[in-house]
C-alpha positions in Angstrom: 106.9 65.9 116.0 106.2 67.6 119.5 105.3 70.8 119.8 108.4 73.0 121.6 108.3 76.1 122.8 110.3 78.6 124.5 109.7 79.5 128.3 111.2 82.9 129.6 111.9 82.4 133.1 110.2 85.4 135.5 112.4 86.2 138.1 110.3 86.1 141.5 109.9 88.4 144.6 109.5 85.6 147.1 111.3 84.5 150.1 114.5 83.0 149.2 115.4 79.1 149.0 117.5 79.1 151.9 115.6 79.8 154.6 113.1 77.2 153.5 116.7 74.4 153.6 116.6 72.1 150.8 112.7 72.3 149.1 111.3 70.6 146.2 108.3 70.1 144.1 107.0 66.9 142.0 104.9 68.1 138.9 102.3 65.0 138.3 99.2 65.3 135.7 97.0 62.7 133.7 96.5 64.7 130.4 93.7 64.0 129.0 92.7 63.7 124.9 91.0 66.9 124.2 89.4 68.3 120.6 91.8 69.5 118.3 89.0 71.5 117.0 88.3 73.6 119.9 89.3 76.9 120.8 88.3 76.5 125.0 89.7 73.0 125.6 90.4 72.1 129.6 93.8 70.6 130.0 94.9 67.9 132.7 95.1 69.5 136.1 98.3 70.2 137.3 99.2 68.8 141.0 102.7 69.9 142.6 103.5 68.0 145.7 106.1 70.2 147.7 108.5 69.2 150.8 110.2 71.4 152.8 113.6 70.3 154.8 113.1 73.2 157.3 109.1 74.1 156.7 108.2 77.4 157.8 104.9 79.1 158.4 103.7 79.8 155.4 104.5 79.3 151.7 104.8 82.9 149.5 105.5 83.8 146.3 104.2 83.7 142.5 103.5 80.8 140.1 102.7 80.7 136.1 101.8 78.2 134.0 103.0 78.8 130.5 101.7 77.0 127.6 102.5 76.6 123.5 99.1 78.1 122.3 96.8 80.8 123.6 95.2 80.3 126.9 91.1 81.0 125.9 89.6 81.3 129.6 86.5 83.6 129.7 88.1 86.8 131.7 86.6 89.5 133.4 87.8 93.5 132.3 91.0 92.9 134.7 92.2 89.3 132.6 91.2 87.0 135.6 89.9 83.7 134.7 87.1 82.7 137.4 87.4 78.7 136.3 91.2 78.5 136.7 91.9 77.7 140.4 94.6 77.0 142.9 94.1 74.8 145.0 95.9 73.8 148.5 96.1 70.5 150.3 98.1 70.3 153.5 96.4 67.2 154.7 93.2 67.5 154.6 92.0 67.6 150.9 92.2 70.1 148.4 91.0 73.6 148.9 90.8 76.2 146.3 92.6 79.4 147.1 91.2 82.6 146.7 94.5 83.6 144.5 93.3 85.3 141.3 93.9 83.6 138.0 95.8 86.0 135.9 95.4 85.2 131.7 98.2 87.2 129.6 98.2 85.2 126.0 99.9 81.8 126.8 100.2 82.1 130.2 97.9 82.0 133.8 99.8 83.5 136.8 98.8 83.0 140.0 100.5 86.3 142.2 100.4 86.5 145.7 100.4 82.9 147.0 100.2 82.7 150.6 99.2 79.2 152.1 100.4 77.6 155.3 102.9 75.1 155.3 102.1 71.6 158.1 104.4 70.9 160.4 105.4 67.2 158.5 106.7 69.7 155.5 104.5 68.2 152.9 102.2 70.9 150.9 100.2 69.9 147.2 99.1 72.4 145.2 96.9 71.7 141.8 95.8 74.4 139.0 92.9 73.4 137.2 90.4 74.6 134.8 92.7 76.3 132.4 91.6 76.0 129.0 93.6 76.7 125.6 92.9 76.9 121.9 93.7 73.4 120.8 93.1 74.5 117.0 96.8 75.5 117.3 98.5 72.5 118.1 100.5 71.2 115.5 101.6 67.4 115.0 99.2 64.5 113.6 97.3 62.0 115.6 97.3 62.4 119.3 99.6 65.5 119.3 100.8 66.5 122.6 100.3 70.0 124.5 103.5 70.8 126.8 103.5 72.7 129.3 106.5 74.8 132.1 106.0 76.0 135.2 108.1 78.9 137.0 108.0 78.6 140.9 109.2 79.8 144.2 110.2 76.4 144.9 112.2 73.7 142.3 110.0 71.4 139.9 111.6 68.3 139.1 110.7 68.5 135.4 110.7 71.5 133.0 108.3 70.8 130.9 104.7 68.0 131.5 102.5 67.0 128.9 98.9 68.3 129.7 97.0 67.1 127.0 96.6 65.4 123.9 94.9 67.3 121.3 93.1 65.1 118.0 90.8 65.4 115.8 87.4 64.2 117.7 84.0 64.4 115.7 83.8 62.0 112.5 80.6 62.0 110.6 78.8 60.9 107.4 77.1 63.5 105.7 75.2 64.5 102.9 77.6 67.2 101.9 77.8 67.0 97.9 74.3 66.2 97.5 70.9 65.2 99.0 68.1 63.9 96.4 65.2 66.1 96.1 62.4 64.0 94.5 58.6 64.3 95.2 58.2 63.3 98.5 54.6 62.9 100.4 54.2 64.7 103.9 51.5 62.9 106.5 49.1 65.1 108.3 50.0 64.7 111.5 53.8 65.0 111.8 55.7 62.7 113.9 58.8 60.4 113.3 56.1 57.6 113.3 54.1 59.1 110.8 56.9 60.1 108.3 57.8 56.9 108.2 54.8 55.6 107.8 54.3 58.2 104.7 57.4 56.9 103.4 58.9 60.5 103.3 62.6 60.9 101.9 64.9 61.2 104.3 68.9 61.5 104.6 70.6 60.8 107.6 73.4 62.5 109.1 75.5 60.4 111.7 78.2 61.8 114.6 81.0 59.6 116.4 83.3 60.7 118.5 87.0 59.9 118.1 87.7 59.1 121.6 85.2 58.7 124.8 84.3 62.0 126.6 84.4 64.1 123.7 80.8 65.0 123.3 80.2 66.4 126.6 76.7 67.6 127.8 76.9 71.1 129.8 79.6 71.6 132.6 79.9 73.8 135.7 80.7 77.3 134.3 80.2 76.4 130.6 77.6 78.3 128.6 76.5 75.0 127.0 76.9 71.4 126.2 78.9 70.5 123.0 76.9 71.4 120.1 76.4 69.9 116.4 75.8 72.6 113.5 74.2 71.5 110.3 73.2 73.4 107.9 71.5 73.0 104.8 71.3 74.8 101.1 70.5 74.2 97.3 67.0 73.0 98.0 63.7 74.3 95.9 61.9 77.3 97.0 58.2 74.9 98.3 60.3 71.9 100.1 59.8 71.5 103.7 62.5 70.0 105.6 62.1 67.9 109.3 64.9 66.7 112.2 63.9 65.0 115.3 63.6 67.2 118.5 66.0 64.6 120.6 68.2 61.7 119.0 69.1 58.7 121.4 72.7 57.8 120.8 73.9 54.2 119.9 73.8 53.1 123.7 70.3 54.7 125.0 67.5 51.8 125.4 66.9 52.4 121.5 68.7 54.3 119.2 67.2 56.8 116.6 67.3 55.7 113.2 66.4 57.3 109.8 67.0 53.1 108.3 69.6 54.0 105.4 72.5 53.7 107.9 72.7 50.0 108.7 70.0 49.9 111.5 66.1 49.4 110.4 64.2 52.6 111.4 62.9 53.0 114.7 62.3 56.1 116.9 64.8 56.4 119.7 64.0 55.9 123.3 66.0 57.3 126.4 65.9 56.5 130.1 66.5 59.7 131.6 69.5 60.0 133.6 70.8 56.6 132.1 74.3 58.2 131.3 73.5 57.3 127.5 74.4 59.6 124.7 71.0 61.8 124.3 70.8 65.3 121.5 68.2 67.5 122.1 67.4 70.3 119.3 68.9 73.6 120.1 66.0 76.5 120.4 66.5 80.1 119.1 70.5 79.6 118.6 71.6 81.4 115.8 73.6 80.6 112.5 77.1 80.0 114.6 75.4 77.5 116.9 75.2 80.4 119.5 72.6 81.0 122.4 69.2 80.2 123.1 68.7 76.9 125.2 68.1 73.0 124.3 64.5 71.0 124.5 63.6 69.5 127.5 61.7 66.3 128.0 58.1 66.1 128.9 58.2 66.7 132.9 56.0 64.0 132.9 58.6 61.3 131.5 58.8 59.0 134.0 61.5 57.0 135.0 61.2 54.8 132.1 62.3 54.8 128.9 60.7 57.9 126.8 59.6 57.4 123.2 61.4 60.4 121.3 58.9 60.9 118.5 58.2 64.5 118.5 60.0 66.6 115.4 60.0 70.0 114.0 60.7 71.8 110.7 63.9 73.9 110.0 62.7 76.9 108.6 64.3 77.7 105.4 64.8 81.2 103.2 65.9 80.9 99.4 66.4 77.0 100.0 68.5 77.4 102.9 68.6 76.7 106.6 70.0 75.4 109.8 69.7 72.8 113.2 71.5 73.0 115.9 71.4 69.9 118.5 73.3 70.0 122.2 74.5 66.9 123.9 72.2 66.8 127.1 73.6 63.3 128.4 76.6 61.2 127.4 78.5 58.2 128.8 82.1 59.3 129.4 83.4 56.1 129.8 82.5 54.8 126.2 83.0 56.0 122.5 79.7 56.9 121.2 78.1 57.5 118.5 73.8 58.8 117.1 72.1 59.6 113.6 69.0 61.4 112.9 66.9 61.5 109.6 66.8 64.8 108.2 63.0 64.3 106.3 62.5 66.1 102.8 58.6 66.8 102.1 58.5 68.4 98.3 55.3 67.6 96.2 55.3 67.4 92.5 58.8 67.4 91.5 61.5 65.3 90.1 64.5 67.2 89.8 68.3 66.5 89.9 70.2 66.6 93.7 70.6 70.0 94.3 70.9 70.1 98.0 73.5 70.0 99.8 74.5 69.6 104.4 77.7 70.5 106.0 78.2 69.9 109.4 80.5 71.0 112.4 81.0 71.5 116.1 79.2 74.5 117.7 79.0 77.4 118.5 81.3 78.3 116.1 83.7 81.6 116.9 86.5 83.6 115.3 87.4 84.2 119.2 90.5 82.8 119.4 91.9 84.1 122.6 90.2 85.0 125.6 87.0 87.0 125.9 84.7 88.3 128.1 81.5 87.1 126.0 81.9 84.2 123.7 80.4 81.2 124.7 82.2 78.0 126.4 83.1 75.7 124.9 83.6 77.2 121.5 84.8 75.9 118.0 86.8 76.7 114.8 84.0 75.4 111.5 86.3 72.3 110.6 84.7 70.3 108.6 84.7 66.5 109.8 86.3 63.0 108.8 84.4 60.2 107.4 83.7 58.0 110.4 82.6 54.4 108.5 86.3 53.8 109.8 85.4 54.0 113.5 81.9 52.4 112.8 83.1 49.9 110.5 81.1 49.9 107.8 82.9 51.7 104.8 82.1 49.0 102.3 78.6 48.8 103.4 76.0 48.6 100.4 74.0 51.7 101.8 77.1 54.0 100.5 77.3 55.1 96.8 80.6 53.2 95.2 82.1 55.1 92.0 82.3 52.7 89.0 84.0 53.4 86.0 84.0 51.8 82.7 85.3 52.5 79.2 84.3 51.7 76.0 87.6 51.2 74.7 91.2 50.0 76.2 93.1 53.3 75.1 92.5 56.5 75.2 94.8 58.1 72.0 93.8 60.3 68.9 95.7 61.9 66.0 95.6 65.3 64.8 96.9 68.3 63.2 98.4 71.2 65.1 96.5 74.1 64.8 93.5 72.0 63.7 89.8 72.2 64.7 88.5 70.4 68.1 88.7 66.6 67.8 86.6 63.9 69.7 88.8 61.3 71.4 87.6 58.0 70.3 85.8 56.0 73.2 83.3 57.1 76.1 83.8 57.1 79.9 80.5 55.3 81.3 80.5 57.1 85.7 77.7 54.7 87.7 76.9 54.5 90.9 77.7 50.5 92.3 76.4 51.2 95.7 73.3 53.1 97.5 72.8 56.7 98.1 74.0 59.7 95.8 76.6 59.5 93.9 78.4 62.5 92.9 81.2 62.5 91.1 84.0 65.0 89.6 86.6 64.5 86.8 90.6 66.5 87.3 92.6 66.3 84.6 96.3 65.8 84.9 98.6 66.8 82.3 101.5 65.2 81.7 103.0 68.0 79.5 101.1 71.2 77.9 97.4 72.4 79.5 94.3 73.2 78.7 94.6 71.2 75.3 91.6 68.5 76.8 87.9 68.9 76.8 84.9 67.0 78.5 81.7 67.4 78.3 80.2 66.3 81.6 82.8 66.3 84.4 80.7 66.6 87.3 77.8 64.6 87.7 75.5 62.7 89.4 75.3 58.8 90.0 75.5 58.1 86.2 76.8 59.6 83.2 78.6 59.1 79.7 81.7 61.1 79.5 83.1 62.3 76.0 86.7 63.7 75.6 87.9 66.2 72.8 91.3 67.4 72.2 91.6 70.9 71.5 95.0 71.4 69.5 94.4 75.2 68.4 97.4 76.0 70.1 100.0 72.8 70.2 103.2 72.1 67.9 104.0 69.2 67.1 104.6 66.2 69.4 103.1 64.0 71.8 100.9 65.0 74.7 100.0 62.8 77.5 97.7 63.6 80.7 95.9 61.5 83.3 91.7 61.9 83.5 91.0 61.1 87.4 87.6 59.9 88.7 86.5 60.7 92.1 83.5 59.9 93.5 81.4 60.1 97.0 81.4 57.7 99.8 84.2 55.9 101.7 83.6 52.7 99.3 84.5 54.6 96.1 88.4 54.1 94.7 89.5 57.1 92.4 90.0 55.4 88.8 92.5 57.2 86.5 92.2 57.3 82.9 95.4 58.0 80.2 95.1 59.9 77.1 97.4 60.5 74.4 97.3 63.0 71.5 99.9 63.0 68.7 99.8 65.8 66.7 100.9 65.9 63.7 102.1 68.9 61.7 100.3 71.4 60.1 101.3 70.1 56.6 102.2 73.1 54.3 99.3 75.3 52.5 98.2 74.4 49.0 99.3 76.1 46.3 96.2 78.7 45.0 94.3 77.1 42.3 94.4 78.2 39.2 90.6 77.7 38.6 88.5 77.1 41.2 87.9 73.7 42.5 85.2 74.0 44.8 81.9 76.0 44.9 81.5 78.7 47.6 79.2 78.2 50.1 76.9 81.1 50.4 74.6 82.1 53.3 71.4 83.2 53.4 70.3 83.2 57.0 71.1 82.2 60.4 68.0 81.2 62.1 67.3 80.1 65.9 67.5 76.3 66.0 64.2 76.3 67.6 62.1 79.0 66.4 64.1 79.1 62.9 63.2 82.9 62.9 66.8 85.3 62.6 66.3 86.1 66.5 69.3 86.6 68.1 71.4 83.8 69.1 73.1 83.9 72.7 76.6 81.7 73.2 75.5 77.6 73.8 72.5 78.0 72.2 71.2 76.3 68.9 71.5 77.7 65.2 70.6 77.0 62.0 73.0 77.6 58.8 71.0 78.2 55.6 72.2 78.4 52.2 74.0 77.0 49.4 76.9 74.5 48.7 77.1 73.8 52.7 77.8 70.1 51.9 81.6 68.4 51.7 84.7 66.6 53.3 85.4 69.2 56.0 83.0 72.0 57.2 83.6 74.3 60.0 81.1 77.8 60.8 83.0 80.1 63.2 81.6 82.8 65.2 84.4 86.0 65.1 86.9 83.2 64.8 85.5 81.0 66.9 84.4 77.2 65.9 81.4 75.8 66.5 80.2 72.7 67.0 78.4 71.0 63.9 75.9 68.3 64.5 74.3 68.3 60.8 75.1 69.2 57.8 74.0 69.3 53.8 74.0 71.0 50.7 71.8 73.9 52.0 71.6 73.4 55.8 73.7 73.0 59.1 72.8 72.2 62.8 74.9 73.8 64.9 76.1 74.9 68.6 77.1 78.5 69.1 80.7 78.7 70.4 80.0 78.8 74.4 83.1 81.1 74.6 81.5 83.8 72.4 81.7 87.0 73.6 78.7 87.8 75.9 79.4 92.0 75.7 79.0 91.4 71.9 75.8 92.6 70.3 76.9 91.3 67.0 79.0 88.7 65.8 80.5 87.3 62.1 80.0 84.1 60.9 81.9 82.6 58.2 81.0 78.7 56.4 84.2 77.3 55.2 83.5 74.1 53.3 86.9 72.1 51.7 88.7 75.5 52.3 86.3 77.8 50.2 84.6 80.2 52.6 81.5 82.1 52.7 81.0 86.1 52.3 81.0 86.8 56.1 77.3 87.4 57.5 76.6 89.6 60.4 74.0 87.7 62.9 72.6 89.4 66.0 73.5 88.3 69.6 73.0 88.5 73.0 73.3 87.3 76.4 70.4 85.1 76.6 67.8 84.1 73.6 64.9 81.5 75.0 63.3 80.0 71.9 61.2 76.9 72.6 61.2 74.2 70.1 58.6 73.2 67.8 57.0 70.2 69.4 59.3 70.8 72.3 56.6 70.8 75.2 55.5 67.3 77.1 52.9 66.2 78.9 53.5 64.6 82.5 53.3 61.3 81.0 56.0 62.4 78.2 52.7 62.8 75.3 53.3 65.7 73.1 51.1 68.1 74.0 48.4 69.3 71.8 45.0 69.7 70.8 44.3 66.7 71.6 46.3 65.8 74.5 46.0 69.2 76.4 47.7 69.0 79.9 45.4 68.9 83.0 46.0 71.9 85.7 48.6 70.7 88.1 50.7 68.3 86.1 54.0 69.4 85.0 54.7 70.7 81.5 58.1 69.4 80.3 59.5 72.2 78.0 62.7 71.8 75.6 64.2 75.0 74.4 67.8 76.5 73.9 69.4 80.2 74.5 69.3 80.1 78.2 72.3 80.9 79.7 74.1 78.6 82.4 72.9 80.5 85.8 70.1 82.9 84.4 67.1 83.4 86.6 64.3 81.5 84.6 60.7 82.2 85.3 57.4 81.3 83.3 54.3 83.2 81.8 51.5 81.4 81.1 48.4 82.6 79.9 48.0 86.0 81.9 50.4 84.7 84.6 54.1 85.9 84.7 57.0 85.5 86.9 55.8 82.0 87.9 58.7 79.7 89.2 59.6 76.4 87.5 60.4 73.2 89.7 63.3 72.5 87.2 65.4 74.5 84.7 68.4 73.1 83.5 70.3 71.3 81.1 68.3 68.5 79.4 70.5 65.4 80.6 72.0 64.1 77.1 71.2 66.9 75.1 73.6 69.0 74.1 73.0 73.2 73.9 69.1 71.9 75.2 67.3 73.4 78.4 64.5 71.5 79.9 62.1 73.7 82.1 59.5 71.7 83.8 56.5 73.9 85.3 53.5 72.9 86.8 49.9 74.4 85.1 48.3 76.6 87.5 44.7 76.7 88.5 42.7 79.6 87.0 43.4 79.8 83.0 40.6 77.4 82.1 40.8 74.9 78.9 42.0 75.1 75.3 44.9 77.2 73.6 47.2 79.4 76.1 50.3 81.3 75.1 53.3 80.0 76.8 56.8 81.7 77.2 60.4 81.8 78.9 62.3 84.1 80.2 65.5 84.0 81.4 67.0 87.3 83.6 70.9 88.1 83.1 71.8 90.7 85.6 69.0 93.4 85.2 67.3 92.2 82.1 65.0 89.8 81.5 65.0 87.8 78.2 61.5 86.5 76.8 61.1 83.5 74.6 58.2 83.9 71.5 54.9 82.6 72.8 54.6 79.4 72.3 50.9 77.6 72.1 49.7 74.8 74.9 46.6 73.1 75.4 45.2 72.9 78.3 42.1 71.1 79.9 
């Protein structure tokens, strides 16, 4: 749909028609594709060529050019636009005026024209340079930007296309996860020598949409386009790399990290070659703004220059940023450069954690005009996938979502009202192509909500995926919803899963025995599942039931009300998962055993927000040994530790011998294990050989929650 707008008229103090006899003007324009996201994008220029019947001395009078969006010039205090100029031609060539450019919103007016007319009665006039915020076109694809003109003198249209306004920077990114792994840094850094090192690396890769729109640095502009990538989620020691300059797909040879189709190699550039050439912004701040671009060595040459030189991107709490300026494009052709970003982290295996976005810069809430913000300037929109444009979205370098089932049908019976039930069959999520793979599960529901459960429904490249139905709060009746698997890269197809639940009704309750028919359970303790000591027990953690008669056909221990999940059970013990819904403002909570519908006396059990308790035997060696006496761990390998009661979020840190507050290189679930954390931490120098305590802690807001001390060997 175009774009219309409205155009009020201004009525004009200007000689009138007559005495000019009959006068016209042609509106011509070649509107050019400009960036849907930018906020300072140049439409076409406008030209008016003008006859005159009876020509008289001079032409007089006002003209404005109104548009659909806001005009985003940079203005001085008075609202003139120095880059929007009139220009004259009355034979000779154009010639700008020295008629002020006046900006008011969606409009330039140019007051005050006086220009002489030639004798032959033919006069063209062009604006140019007027820029507008293309972020508020409306319309998909190539949208176009109208725009009227009010004039001393007739146009012959009332409204010109000026531009067509798209979507222009496509990219493939590492946005939902780049794999941190232990990663070896050379001595000397260069591009050569980290990938010599064999250094992890991810690349990020930028194509423009449609040729010219990545633009190196114009007459008046505060800077080229700019590329702003930023980076989070990674461990407190990694140190991160990015090329100083990246040679584009058509320089004399383009840069390449090798896990985007073309082998690695380090760019070269001809200077001046017209060839699509980034170079690493200096000093510019966190929206892309300021400070200046690398140069080449002055010493280049003529010929082509080896771009081998990189530097780190600082980082604070895991986080940081690049920003790279276009220094030399081809306008003519649709181009398109990656660059390795290199990931240097020693002694760690840990899940992906880190995560890139990318955009245009400098990024601005400036919207209108302004007397400060940089040109060009962009809105953060976050770009398309561009294996279309490159042609390679089913390429085997891009993770591919597959999905499997162990079963054809997804359906389970139960009872309304009734405890949590495990759907028959498992959901197995793999990764069928290269790269990360991270994937998410939605559920749809059909009727009802809420009444579905799963285990793991995010993940990364591969997982087996459980499904309970929760029917604590349906009636009777069928219920029906839709599991849908999504997954990263261009080459992964979203895979939906149906699942039924019929539930049955809650048949009617039992008349009271006369004697009783089955013994009551009694409980003597609730212990920590890994310390089995009565500490107190924090919600997801592991618990231990002990007592009498705990054994039969149907056992459930609730927590206030609350069922947990049972993973053993017999006469005078059950394994158990604290409800992960208990209340964490609780201090105390009441557990009941119901066994074949006889329930326990209710015991009260302590709680808390966070209880670390390691288990017994529940620390490995690097090379997955129990540790022990005799297979102490050496100082610098990494301790694998297995506990429960740490909270989802909580601040973990280490003491080890006399050391405290030291930082793990992994604390998180223990993939598989249900309710179990898995801290990994490497021994430090300085606590010498044989027995050391060892503890967790685990910090909820302002407290901090210690695990027992728990007894490693060391050597």
């Amino acid at each position: 749909m175009h774009l219309k707008i409205a155009v009020l008229t201004i009525l004009i103090s200007s000689p009138v028609f007559g005495q000019f006899g009959p006068s016209t003007c042609s509106v011509f324009t070649s509107p050019p594709q400009i960036r849907s996201e930018g906020l300072t994008e140049r439409v076409g220029d406008l030209q008016l060529q003008c006859s005159f019947a009876t020509p008289p001395a001079s032409l007089t009078g006002n003209l404005t050019v109104f548009l659909p969006v806001q005009v985003t010039n940079a203005v001085d205090s008075n609202s003139v636009a120095a880059d929007a100029v009139l220009s004259v031609n009355t034979g000779s060539g154009y010639v700008p005026t020295s008629t002020p450019a006046l900006v008011n919103s969606n409009s330039v007016a140019f007051y005050g024209i006086n220009v002489p007319v030639p004798s032959n009665g033919q006069l063209s006039l062009k604006i140019s340079g007027i820029r507008i915020n293309a972020t508020q076109v409306t319309g998909g694809g190539a949208a176009p930007v109208y725009a009227s003109i009010s004039f001393v003198i007739p146009v012959n249209q009332a409204q010109i296309i000026v531009a067509y306004a798209q979507r222009s920077l496509y990219s493939t990114t590492y946005a939902t996860g780049i794999t941190c792994y232990g990663s070896p840094l050379p001595s000397s850094i260069t591009l050569t020598n980290l990938f010599s090192a064999g250094t992890a690396l991810a690349s990020t890769r930028f194509t423009e949409a449609f040729t010219g729109a990545f633009q190196p640095r114009g007459a008046g502009d505060s800077n080229g386009t700019r590329f702003l990538v930023k980076y989070s989620g990674f461990p407190v020691q990694t140190q991160i790399y990015v090329p100083d300059f990246v040679a584009g797909n058509d320089a004399a040879v383009a840069s390449s990290g090798g896990d985007l189709g073309i082998p690695q190699q380090v760019g070269q550039y001809v200077p001046g070659s017209g060839t699509l050439l980034l170079a690493r912004v200096l000093t510019a701040d966190s929206t892309g703004t300021g400070g200046s671009p690398e140069t080449l060595p002055s010493n280049a040459g003529p010929g082509p220059v080896l771009l081998n030189s990189v530097s780190a991107v600082p980082l604070t709490n895991g986080a940081g940023y690049v920003v790279y300026e276009v220094v030399d494009s081809n306008p003519g052709a649709r181009e398109s450069v990656q660059f390795p970003t290199f990931v240097g982290l020693s002694n760690v295996t840990a899940a992906a954690v880190a995560q890139e976005s990318v955009s245009y810069g400098p990024v601005s809430a400036a919207q209108s005009t302004s007397q400060t913000a940089p040109v060009p300037r962009f809105m953060a929109v976050t770009p398309t996938a561009d294996c279309s444009l490159v042609g390679d979205c089913q390429a085997g370098y891009f993770p591919k979502l597959d999905v499997q089932t162990s079963v054809t049908s997804f359906q389970v019976t139960v009872t309304a009202g009734g405890n949590t039930t495990e759907v028959p069959g498992e959901i197995f999520v793999g990764n069928d192509g290269g790269g990360n793979l991270n994937y998410v599960i939605t559920t749809n529901y059909v009727n009802g909500s809420g009444w579905l459960l799963l285990d793991y429904p995010t993940g990364n490249n591969n997982a087996t995926v459980r499904v309970w139905a929760k029917p604590q709060n349906l009636t009777q009746g069928t219920y029906t919803a839709n599991l849908v698997v999504n997954g990263d890269g261009p080459a992964s197809v979203p895979v939906t899963i149906p699942v039924t639940v019929v539930v049955q009704a809650a048949p009617p309750p039992p008349p009271p025995p006369t004697t009783p028919t089955t013994p009551t359970p009694t409980v003597t303790a609730v212990v920590n599942a890994a310390s089995l000591v009565a500490a107190p027990l924090s919600a997801g953690s592991l618990a231990t039931v002990l007592g009498t008669n705990l054994l039969g056909k149907s056992v459930t221990v609730t927590f206030d009300g609350l069922s947990a999940f049972i993973f053993y059970d017999s006469p005078t013990q059950i394994n158990l998962q604290v409800p992960v819904t208990l209340d964490p403002s609780k201090t105390t909570s009441s557990v009941v055993v119901t066994v074949d519908g006889a329930s326990s006396t209710a015991i009260t059990v302590a709680v808390t927000k966070a209880g670390p308790a390691i288990f017994n035997g529940g620390v490995l060696n690097q090379d997955y040994t129990q540790n022990s006496p005799t297979a102490p761990a050496p100082v610098g390998s990494v301790l694998q530790i297995f506990a429960t009661g740490i909270p989802a979020g909580a601040t973990v840190t280490v003491q080890m011998g006399g050391l405290s507050q030291l930082i793990p290189q992994y604390a998180a679930g223990a993939p598989g294990f249900t309710g179990v954390e898995q801290v990994n931490i490497a021994v430090p120098s300085g606590l010498g050989s044989g027995a050391v305590p060892l503890a967790i802690c685990a910090a909820e807001g302002q407290q901090q929650y210690c695990s027992n001390n728990y007894t490693v060997y060391l050597k």
